[in-house]
C-alpha positions in Angstrom: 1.6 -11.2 -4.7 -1.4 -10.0 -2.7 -1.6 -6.1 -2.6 -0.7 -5.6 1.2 2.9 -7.2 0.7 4.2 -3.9 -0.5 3.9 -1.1 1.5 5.3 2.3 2.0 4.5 4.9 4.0 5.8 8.1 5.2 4.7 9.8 8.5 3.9 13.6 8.1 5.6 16.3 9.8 4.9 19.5 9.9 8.1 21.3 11.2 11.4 21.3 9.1 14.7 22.7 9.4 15.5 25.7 7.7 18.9 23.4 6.9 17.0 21.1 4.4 18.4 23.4 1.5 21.5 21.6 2.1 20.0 18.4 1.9 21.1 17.3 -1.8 25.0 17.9 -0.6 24.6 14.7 0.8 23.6 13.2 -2.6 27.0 14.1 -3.7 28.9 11.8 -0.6 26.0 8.9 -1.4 25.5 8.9 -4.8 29.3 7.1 -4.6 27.6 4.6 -2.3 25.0 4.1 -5.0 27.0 3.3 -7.8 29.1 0.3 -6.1 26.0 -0.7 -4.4 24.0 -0.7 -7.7 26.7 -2.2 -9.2 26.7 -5.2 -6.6 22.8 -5.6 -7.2 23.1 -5.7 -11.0 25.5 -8.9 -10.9 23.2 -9.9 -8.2 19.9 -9.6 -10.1 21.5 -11.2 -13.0 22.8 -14.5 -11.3 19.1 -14.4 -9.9 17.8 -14.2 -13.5 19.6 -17.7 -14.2 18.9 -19.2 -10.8 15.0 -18.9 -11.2 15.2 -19.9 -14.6 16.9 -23.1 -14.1 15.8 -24.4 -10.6 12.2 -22.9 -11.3 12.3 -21.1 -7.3 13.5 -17.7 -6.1 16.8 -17.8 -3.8 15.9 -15.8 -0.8 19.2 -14.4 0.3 19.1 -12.3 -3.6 15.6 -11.6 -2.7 16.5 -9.7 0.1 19.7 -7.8 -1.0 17.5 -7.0 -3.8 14.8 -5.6 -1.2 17.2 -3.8 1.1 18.9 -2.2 -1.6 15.2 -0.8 -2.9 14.0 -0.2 0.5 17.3 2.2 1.2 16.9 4.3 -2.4 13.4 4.5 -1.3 14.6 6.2 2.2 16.8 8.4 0.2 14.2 9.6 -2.0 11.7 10.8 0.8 14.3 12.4 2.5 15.9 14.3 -0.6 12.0 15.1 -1.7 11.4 17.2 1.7 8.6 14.3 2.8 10.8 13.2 6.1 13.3 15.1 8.3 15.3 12.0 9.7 18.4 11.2 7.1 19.0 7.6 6.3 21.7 5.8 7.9 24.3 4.8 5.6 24.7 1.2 6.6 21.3 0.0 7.9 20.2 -3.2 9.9 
């Protein structure tokens, strides 16, 4: 895996709402979402375990419910860490 295939970046910006104290309520309605969710990827993970190991290849649809479900938490965590104003969409394309 070359360097460049991971990225993340955040865009800086300077104003804030004075509302982001309130911002770690909505932990409280997603966290829910995370647990089933994180749940799902477990099982996910481990039947991805067992199809690398015995075909010797990666199964792309795993790989990327693996990679949306890392690429959400990662949304999550900027916004609940004050480095973005725009709250992630629950269900995302």
């Amino acid at each position: 895996m070359a360097p460049s295939d991971v990225t993340f970046s955040v865009k800086f910006e300077k104003k804030i709402s004075r509302w982001f104290v309130f911002r770690g309520l909505w932990l409280v309605i997603e966290v829910w979402v995370f647990i089933v969710w994180a749940i799902w990827i477990a099982i996910i993970q481990f039947l991805h375990f067992w199809y690398m190991l015995i075909l010797g290849q990666r199964n792309r649809a795993f790989w990327d419910m693996e990679m949306h479900f890392y690429r959400h938490c990662i949304k999550w965590q900027a916004y609940l860490k004050y480095l973005s104003n725009g709250r992630p969409k629950f269900i995302e394309d």
